[in-house]
Steps between C-alpha positions, in 0.01 A plus 500: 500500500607862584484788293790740569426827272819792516431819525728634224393255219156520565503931469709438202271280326236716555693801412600304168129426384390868601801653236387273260153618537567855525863586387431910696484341834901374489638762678250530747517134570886494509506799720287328708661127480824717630347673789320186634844314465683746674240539757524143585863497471500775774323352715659169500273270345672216399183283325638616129 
């Protein structure tokens, strides 16, 4: 059986969990989520 984990789902899970833990770090962590993205995005990554 192969395990395929996505990029995108797996940050936002963790990003989820971490704002429910500690509601201050959401803009950090969405600031972040967006740079990553558009990072990847730039570079033409197309494994999201």
């Amino acid at each position: 059986m192969n395990l395929h984990l996505s990029l995108a789902p797996l940050v936002s899970l963790i990003a989820g969990i971490l704002i429910l833990v500690i509601p201050r770090l959401l803009n950090y962590i969405v600031a972040l989520y967006l740079i990553i993205i558009g990072i990847l995005g730039l570079v033409g990554s197309n494994t999201l």
